[in-house]
C-alpha positions in Angstrom: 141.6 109.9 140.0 144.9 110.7 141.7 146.3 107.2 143.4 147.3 106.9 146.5 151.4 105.4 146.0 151.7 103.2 149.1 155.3 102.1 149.8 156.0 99.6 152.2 157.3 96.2 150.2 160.9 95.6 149.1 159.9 93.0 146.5 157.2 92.6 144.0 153.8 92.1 145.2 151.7 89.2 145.0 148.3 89.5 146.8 146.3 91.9 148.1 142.6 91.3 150.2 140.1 93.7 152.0 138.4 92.8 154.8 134.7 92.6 155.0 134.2 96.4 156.0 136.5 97.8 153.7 138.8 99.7 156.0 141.8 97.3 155.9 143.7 96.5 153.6 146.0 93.5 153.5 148.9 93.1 151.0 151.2 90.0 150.1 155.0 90.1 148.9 157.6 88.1 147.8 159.9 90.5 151.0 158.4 87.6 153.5 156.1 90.4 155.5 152.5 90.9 155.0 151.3 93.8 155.7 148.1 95.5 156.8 146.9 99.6 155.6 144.4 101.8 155.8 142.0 101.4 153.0 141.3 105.2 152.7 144.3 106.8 152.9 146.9 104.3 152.3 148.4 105.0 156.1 150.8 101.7 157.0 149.1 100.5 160.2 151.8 97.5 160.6 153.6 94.3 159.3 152.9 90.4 160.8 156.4 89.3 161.2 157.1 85.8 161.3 157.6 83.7 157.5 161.2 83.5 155.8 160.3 83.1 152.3 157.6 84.7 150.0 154.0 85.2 151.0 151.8 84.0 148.3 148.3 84.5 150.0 146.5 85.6 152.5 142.7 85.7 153.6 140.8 87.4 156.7 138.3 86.3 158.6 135.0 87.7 158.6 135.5 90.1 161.7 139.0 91.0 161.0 140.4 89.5 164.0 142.3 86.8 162.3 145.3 86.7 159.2 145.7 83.5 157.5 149.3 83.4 155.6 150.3 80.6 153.1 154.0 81.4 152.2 156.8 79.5 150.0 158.9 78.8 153.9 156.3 76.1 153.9 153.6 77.0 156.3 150.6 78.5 156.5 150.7 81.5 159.6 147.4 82.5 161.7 147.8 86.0 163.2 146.0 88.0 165.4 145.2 91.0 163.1 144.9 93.6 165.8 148.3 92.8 167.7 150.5 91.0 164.6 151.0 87.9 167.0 151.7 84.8 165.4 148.9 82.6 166.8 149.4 79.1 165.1 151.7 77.6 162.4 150.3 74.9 159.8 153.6 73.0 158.9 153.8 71.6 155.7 156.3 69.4 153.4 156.1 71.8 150.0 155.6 75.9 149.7 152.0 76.7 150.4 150.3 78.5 147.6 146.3 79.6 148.2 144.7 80.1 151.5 140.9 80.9 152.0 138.5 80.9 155.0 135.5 78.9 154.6 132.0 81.3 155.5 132.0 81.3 158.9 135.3 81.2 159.4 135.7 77.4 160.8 137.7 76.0 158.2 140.2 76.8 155.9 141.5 75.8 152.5 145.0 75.7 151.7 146.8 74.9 148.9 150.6 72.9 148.2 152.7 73.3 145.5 154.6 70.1 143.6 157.7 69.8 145.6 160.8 67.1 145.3 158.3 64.5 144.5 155.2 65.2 146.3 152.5 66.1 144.2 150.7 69.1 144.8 147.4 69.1 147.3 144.6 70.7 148.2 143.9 70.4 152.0 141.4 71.5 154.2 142.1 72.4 158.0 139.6 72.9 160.9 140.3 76.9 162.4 139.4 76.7 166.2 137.7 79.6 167.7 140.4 79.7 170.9 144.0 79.4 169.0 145.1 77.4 172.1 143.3 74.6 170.9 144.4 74.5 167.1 145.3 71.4 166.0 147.8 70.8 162.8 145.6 67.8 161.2 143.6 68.4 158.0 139.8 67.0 157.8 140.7 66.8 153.3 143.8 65.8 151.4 143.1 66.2 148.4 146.1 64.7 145.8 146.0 67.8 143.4 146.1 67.6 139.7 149.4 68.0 137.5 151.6 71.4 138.7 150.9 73.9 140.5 147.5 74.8 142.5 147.4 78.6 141.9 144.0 79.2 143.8 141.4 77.1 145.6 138.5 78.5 146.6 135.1 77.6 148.5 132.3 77.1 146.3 128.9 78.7 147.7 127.6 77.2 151.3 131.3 76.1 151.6 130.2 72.6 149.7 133.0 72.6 147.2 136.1 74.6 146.4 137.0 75.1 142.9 140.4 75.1 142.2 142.5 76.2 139.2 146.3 76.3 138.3 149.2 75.5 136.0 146.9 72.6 133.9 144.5 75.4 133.1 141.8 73.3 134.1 139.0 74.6 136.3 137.6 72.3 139.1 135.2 71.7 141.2 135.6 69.0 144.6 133.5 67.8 146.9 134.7 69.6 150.4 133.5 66.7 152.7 134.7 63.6 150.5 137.1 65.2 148.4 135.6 64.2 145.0 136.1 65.0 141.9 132.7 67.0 140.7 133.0 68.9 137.9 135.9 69.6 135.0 135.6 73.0 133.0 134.9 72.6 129.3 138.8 72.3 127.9 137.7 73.7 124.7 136.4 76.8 125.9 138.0 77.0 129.0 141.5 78.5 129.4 144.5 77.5 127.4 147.4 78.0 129.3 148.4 78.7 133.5 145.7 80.1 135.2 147.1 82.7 137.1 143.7 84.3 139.6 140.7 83.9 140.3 137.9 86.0 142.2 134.4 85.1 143.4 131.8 87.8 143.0 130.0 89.6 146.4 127.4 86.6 146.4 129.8 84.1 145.4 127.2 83.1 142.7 130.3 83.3 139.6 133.8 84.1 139.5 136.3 85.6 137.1 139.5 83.9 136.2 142.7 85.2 134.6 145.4 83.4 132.7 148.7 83.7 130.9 146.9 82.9 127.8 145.7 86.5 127.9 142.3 86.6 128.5 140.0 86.3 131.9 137.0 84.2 131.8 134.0 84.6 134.1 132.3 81.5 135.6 129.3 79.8 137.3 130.4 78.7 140.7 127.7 75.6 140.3 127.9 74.6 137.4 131.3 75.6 135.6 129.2 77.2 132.6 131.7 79.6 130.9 129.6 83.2 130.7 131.9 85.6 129.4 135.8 85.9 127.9 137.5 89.0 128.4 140.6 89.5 126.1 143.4 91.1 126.8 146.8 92.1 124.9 149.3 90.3 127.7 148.7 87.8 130.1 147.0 87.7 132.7 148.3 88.1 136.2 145.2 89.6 138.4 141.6 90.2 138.2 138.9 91.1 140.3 134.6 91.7 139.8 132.9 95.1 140.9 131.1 94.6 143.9 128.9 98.1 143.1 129.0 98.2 139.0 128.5 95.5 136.3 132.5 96.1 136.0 136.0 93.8 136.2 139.4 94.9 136.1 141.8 93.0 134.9 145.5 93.4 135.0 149.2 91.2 134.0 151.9 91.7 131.9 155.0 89.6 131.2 156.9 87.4 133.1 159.3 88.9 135.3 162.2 87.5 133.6 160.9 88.6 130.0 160.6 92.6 130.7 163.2 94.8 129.9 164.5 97.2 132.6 164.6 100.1 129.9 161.2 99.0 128.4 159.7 102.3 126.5 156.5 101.0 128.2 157.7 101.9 131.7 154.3 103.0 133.8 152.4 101.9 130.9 151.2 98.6 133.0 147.4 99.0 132.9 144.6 97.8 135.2 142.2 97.5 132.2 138.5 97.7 132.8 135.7 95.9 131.3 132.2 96.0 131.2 131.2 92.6 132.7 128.0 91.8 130.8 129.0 93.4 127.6 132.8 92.3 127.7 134.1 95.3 126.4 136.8 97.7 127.6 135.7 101.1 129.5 139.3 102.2 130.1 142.5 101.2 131.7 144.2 102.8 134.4 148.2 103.3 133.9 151.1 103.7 136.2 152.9 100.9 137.8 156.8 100.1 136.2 156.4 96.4 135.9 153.6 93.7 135.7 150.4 93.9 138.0 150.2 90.9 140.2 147.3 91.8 141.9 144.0 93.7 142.2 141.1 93.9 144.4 138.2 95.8 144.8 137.3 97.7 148.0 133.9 96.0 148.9 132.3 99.1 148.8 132.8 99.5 145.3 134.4 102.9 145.4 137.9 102.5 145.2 140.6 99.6 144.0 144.2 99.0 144.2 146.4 97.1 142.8 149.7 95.6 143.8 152.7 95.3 141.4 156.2 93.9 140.3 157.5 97.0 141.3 156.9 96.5 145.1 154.2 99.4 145.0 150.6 99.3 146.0 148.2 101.7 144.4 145.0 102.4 145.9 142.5 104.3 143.5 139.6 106.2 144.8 137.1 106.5 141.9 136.1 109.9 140.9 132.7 110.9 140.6 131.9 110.3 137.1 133.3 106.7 137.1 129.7 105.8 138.4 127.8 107.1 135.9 129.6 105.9 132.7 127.0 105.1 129.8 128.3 102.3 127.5 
């Protein structure tokens, strides 16, 4: 399994998101400029030019015609996917952190980080189909928890989002009234920041990673812990197997905590798991720095995964991944 190296960011990577089909791939950096590639080949089909600070998230609609953007300028960016136009600008008073499109595509949820006194919030803003006619007001505020909101999420039929962050505590909210729902269990539940967090294909559970070094997998509904998957370093990424009863998770230390002439140097692993079973298939090795992010193609057959050294890495499994016998 030879990865595709795809070079196109100047600073470390942050996010990374497939559309629906599979054939696009959309990365996130702190270098201000999203980017969008060819999922097969790694081909750079073109940038969305536009923020002035780093681009924490990003999220694409169900047809692939539209880019949401949350970056740490302050505002949350539509684009037109096709043509890299900027077609509306959320403005906001604190960096914007997570950014998800409801199903269906009419509403998004957005996430703000603690900032000179505001606290952070999780708010939800109507996405018009005609961008002429967006409007800047948010149908939710939602006065966030202690520190930061790493990733919000909509909960399945777009009732709730689930949220999760720097308090380590899971959450669930009520997405019309903005109520509190549901707290995950603080014994079992994560101990320190949690870092990620991805929703399986049918949205029925979701996998969480944290700097406490393991990743947790969830049920959307009810918050009922399923599985712990540990892990020798924190956790920074994680996605589920849309194909396979398979996660991959991925992390390392802190920026500020690696060495430049670590011995480990390419020795960052995406490690795989077996989902039901929790234990570790194998890893794949190679980028020079912490992975901040993973994703699966929804197809199944290939990942990538986005790192501290600015380098994407698209993996196209080989044959014999798929028929692994644990």
């Amino acid at each position: 399994m030879r990865p595709i190296l795809m070079k196109g960011h100047e600073r470390p990577l942050t996010f990374l998101r497939y559309n629906r089909e599979g054939d696009l791939l959309f990365s996130c950096a702190k270098d201000h400029t999203p980017t969008v590639w060819f999922a097969d080949n790694g081909e750079r089909l073109g940038t969305y030019r536009g923020h002035n600070g780093a681009v924490w998230c990003c999220d694409v609609s169900r047809d692939s015609t539209r880019l949401i953007t949350g970056s740490a300028d302050q505002t949350v960016k539509l684009w037109d996917v096709q043509t890299g136009a900027q077609l509306y600008s959320f403005n906001f008073d604190s960096p914007a952190r997570a950014v998800e499109f409801s199903v269906g595509d009419k509403l998004a949820v957005i996430t703000t980080d603690p900032f000179m006194g505001n606290p952070s919030t999780i708010q939800v803003k109507q996405i018009a189909k005609d961008s002429s006619q967006q409007t800047s007001e948010s149908v939710l505020t939602i006065k966030g928890p202690q520190g930061r909101i790493n990733r919000a999420v909509w909960g399945p039929l777009n009732k709730t989002i689930i949220s999760g962050g720097e308090d380590a505590v899971l959450r669930i909210w009520d997405s019309e009234t903005g109520k509190l729902l549901k707290e995950a269990d603080q014994e079992s539940g994560h101990q320190k920041t949690i870092t990620s967090l991805s929703k399986s294909a049918d949205g029925s559970h979701f996998l969480t990673g944290s700097l406490d070094k393991t990743a947790k997998l969830w049920d959307a509904r009810t918050l009922t812990l399923l599985k712990t998957y540990a892990s020798e370093r924190p956790v920074n990424a994680v996605a589920i197997s849309p194909l396979l009863d398979h996660v991959v998770i991925g992390g390392g230390q802190e920026a500020s905590h690696v060495t430049t002439t670590d011995r480990r140097a390419g020795k960052f692993e995406a490690k795989f798991f077996h989902k039901i079973l929790q234990e570790e298939i194998g890893g794949v090795k190679g980028h020079f720095g912490p992975i901040n992010s993973l994703a699966f193609n929804p197809d199944g057959r290939s990942f990538s995964s986005g790192g501290e050294d600015g380098y994407v890495r698209l993996h196209h499994f080989d044959p014999d991944y798929f028929n692994i016998k644990m």
